[in-house]
N, C-alpha and C positions, 0 to 999 in steps of 0.2 A: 612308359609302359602302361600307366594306367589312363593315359588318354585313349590310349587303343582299345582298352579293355573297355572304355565308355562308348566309344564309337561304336565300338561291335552290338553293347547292348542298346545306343540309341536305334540301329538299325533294326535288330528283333525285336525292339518291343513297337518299332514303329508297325513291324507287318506282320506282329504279334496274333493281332484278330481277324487278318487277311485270308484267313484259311476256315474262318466258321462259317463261310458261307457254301458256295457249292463247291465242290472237290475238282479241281483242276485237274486237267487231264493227266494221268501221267501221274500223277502224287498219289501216292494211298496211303500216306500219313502226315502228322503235323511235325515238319521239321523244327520248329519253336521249342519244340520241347527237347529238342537233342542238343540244340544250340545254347539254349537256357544251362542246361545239365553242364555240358563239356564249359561253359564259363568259370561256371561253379569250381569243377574240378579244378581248372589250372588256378582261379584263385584261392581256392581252397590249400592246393600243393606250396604256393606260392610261400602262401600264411604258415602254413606247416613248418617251411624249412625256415622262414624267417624269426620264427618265435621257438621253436624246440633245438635251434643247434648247442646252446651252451648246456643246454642239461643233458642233450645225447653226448655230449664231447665228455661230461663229468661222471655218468652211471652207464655208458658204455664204449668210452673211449673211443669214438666214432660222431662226430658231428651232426652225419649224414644217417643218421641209424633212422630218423624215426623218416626220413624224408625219404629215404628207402624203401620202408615197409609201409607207409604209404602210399606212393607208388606200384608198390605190388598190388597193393587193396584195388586201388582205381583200375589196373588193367584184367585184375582178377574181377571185379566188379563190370566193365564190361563185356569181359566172355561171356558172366551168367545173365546177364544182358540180352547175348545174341542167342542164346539158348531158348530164354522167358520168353523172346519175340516171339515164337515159333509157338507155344502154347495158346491156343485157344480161350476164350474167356468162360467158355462152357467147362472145358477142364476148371477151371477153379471154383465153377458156381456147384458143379457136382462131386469133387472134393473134400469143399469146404468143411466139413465133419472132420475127413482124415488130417485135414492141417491143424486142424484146432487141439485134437487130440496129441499130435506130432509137437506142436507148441506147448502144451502141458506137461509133457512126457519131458521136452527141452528143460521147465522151471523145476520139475521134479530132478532131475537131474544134474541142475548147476548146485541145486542143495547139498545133494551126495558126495558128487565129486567136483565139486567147482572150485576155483582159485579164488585164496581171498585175496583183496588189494586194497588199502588203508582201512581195515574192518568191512567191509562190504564182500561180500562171496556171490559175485555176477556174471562169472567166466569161465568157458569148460574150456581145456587146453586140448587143440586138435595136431597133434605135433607142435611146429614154429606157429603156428596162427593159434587165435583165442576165439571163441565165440560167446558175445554176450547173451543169453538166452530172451534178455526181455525183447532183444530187436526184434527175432524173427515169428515172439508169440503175440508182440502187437499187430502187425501186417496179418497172420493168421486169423487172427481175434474180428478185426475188422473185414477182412472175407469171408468168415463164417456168420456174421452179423447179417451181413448185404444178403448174404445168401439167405438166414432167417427172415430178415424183413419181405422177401418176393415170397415166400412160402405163407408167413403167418400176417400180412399185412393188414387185413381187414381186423385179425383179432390184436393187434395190435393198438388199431386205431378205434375199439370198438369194448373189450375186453380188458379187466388190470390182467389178469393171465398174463396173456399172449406181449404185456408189458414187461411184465416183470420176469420171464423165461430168460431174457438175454441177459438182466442184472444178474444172474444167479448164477449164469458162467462168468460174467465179467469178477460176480466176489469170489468165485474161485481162484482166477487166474490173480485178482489181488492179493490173496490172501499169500499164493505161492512168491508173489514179486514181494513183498513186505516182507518175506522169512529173508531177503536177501542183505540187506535192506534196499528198497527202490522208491521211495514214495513221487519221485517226480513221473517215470513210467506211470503210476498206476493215474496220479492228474492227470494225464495228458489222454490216456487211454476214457477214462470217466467222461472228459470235456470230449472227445472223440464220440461217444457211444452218447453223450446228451445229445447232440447236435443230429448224429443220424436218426435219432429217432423224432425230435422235432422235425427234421426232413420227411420223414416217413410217413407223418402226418397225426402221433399220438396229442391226446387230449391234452389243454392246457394245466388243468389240477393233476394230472401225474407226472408234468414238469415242474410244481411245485413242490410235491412230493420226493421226488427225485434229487432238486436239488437240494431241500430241505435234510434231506437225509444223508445226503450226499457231504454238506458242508459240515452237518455236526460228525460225522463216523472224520472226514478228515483234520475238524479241528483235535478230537479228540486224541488220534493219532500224533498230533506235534505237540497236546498240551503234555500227555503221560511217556513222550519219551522226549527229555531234556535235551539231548544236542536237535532235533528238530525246530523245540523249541527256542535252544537258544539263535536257532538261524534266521527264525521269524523276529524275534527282539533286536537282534545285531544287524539284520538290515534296514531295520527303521531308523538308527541311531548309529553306524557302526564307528562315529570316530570316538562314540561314549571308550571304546576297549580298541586300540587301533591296532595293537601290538598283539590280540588275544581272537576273541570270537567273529572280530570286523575288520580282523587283517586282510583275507584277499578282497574284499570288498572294497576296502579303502584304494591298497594297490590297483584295483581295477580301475576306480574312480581319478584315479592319479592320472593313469593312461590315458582315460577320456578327456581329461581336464589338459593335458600336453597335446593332447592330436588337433586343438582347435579345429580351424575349418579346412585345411588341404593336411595335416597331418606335418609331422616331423620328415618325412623320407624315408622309403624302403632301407629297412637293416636299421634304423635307428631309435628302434625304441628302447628305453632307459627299464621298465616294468620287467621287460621280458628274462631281460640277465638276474634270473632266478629270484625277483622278489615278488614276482605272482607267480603263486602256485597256478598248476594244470594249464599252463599261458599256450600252448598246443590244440588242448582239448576243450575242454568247457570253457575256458576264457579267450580262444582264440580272433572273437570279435572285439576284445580289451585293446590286445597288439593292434589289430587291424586299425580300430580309432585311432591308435596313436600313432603311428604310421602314417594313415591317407586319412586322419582327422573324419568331418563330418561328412565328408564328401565321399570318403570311402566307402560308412556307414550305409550311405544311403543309395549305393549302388546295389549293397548285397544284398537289402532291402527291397528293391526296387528289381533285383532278380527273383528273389523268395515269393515277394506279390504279385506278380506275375505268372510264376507258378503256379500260385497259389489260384490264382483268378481262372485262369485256364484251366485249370480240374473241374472248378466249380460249373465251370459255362461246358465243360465235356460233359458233367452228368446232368446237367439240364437238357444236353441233346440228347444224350442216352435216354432220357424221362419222356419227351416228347413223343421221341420212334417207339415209347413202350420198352424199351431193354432196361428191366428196370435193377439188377444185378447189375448192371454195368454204371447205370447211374448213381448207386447207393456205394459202390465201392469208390468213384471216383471223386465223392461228396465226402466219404469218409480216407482218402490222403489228403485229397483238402488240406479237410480238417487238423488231420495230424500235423501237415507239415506247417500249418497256418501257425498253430498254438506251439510247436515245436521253438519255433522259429521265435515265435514271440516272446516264451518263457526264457529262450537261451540270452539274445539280447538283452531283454527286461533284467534279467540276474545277473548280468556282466554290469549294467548299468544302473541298481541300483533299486529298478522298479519294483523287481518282486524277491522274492526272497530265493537263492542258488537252491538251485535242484539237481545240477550234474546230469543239461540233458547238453547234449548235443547238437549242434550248429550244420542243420541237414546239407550234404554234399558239402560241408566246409573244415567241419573240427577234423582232427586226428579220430580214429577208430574204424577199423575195419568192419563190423558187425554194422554199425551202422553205418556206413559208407553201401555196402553189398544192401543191406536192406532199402535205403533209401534209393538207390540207384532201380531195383527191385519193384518199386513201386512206381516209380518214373515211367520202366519201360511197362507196368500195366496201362498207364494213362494212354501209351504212344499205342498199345495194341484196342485199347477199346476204342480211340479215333481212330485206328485201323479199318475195325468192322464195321462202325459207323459209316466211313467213307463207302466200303465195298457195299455194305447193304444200300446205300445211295446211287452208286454206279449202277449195279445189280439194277436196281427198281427202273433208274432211264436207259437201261437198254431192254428191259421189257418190255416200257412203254412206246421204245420206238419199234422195235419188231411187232408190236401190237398195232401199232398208225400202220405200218407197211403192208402188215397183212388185209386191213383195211381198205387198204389203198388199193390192194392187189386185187381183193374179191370185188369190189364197185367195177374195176376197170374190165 
C-alpha cells in the first residue's frame, strides 16, 4: 500500500511545476494541489485509524469512534470546499475586516462558553462537532493582514505606524489565544505575520525590533508560567524525568528509534497501545515513524514541501501580474503551513519543544482539518484567476491581431 502511495506522489511531484508555465487549454486550475490534499487525507485517515483504535475501544467502546468522526471531518471539509471554490478572491480582500472581527468574537467566545479539555478551554461545542476557535481566527487574521498590507503598503515599508498597526491586532488576538492557554497558535501566528511583512518589503531594523521583542514577550511567557517552562527544560534532556515531565517525549522517541528505515508494518506499532499520549492527534507522525520508519517520514515531508513550495511560487505569480492580495495571502499559508508542519514534526521528534499544533491534513481534529482544507481550496482559486486573467489577456490579444489583420486587408 505504501508503494502505491509513493508512486502516486512520485508522479505529482514529478509534474508538480508543469502547470506554472502557460495554462493549458482546458485547465483553469492546478490539479497538484487537489492531488497533494486528497494524498494527505487518505493517509492522514489511514494513521488516524491505525494509531486511535485502542483508546476509542477503551473511552467509547467503539474502536472505530474516532476513525468515524474523522471521516465526517474530511467529507464535511470537502463540501465547504466546493462552496469556498465559488467565492471570489475579492470577497475575501473586501471582507476581510468582517472576518477578523468574526474571529475575535470566536476567541471571546470559547472564553465564555468553551469546553475545557486537560486544563486548556479551546473548544465551543456546536451540537456532536466541536469547534476550536484558534483555527479559524488564524486563516482570518492572515486575510485581514494581506489585505492590510495592499492598502497600507508604502507606509508600511516607509513608516513604524503603518508597521506596527498589524502587531496591535496580532497582540490582541494573542492576548485572547493565551486566556486559553494556546501559546503554540500564537508562535506560529507571530512567525506567520514576521515573514509577511518581510515579504512586504518592511525595513530591516523593525525586523530587529520585532524579533527582539518578540523573543523576550515569548520567553517571558514560558519562564513565569512553570509547566511551559518545564516543557522547554524536559525536552532538552527528557530521559533526566522519563516517567514525569519527558514521558511523552521519550515514548515518542521510542517510536522513532523502532520505525528505523521501512518501519515496523502497518498496525504494528508498540507506542500507540496507549503508552503515547494524544498518538491520534499531536503525536500522529510518532505512530507513522514507527510504522513506515524513515521512509514514511519523508514522504509526508515531501508532500508538506511541496505544498508548501507551490504557494510560495503561486504568490510570486500573483506578485508579478500585480494582484498583490492574492500574492500576500498565498505567501502567508505558506507560511503557516511551512512552520505548522515543522513545529509538529520537530515536537514529535525531539527538536523543539510540544506545542500541541497539529499535523495539517494529517492529525485527528476537525477544526483544523476544515481550516486547513479552507486554505487549500484558497490556493486552488487564486491559481484559478491567475490562469483566467491569462486566458482572458490571449484572447484579447488574438481578437486584437485579427482585427488587425481585418482592417489592413
Amino acid at each position: 500500500m505504501l508503494s502505491d502511495v509513493t508512486a502516486s506522489i512520485s508522479k505529482s511531484v514529478i509534474n508538480v511545476f508543469n502547470s506554472e508555465s502557460t495554462p493549458q487549454q482546458g485547465m483553469v486550475f492546478d490539479r497538484s494541489f487537489v492531488v497533494i490534499a486528497l494524498l494527505m487525507y487518505m493517509i492522514g485517515l489511514i494513521m488516524v485509524a491505525s494509531s486511535s483504535m485502542l483508546v476509542a475501544e477503551r473511552l467509547f467502546n467503539n474502536p472505530f469512534h474516532f476513525v468515524i468522526r474523522h471521516s465526517i471531518y474530511i467529507v464535511l471539509s470537502l463540501g465547504i470546499a466546493g462552496v469556498a471554490l465559488q467565492i471570489p478572491m475579492a470577497w475575501w480582500q473586501k471582507n476581510s475586516s468582517y472576518l477578523l472581527m468574526l474571529g475575535i468574537v470566536l476567541l471571546v467566545a470559547v472564553l465564555l462558553v468553551g469546553r475545557s479539555v486537560n486544563g486548556s478551554t479551546r473548544w465551543i461545542a456546536l451540537g456532536p462537532i466541536t469547534l476550536q476557535a484558534a483555527e479559524p481566527a488564524k486563516l482570518f487574521f492572515f486575510c485581514y493582514l494581506a489585505a492590510y498590507l495592499v492598502r497600507r503598503r508604502d507606509q508600511v515599508m516607509e513608516d513604524w505606524k503603518g508597521f506596527a498597526k498589524p502587531l496591535v491586532v496580532f497582540g490582541v488576538l494573542a492576548g485572547l489565544i493565551l486566556r486559553q492557554p494556546d501559546l503554540g497558535t500564537i508562535i506560529v501566528m507571530f512567525v506567520t505575520t514576521f515573514g509577511l511583512l518581510f515579504l512586504a518589503g518592511a525595513k530591516l531594523w523593525q525586523f530587529v525590533s520585532l524579533a527582539s521583542v518578540g523573543l523576550l514577550l515569548l520567553s517571558l511567557l514560558a519562564i513565569f508560567e512553570p509547566y511551559r517552562w518545564r516543557r522547554i527544560t524536559s525536552f532538552l534532556d527528557p530521559w533526566q524525568d522519563p516517567f514525569g515531565s519527558g514521558y511523552q517525549l521519550t515514548q515518542s522517541l521510542m517510536a522513532y528509534g523502532r520505525g528505523e528505515i521501512f518501519g515496523q508494518g502497518l498496525g504494528n506499532s508498540i507506542q500507540k497501545l496507549e503508552y503515547l499520549p494524544e498518538a491520534h492527534t499531536d503525536f500522529v507522525m510518532a505512530v507513522l515513524a514507527e510504522e513506515f520508519g524513515f521512509f514514511g517520514v519523508t514522504v509526508i515531508l515531501l508532500l508538506s514541501m511541496t505544498l508548501v513550495c507551490k504557494a510560495l511560487i503561486l504568490g510570486k505569480k500573483a506578485l508579478v501580474k500585480e494582484k498583490f492580495f492574492e500574492a500576500f495571502f498565498a505567501y502567508a499559508i505558506g507560511i503557516w503551513i511551512c512552520f505548522q508542519a515543522a513545529v509538529n514534526v520537530g515536537a514529535s521528534a525531539g527538536i523543539v519543544p510540544t506545542k500541541g499544533l497539529t499535523m495539517p491534513l494529517i492529525s485527528y481534529g476537525g477544526s483544523s482539518m476544515i481550516i486547513m482544507t479552507l486554505a487549500v481550496v484558497i490556493l486552488i482559486r487564486i491559481d484559478h484567476e491567475l490562469r483566467m486573467q491569462s486566458i482572458q489577456a490571449t484572447s484579447s490579444k488574438r481578437k486584437t491581431k485579427n482585427l488587425g489583420g481585418n482592417d489592413e486587408s
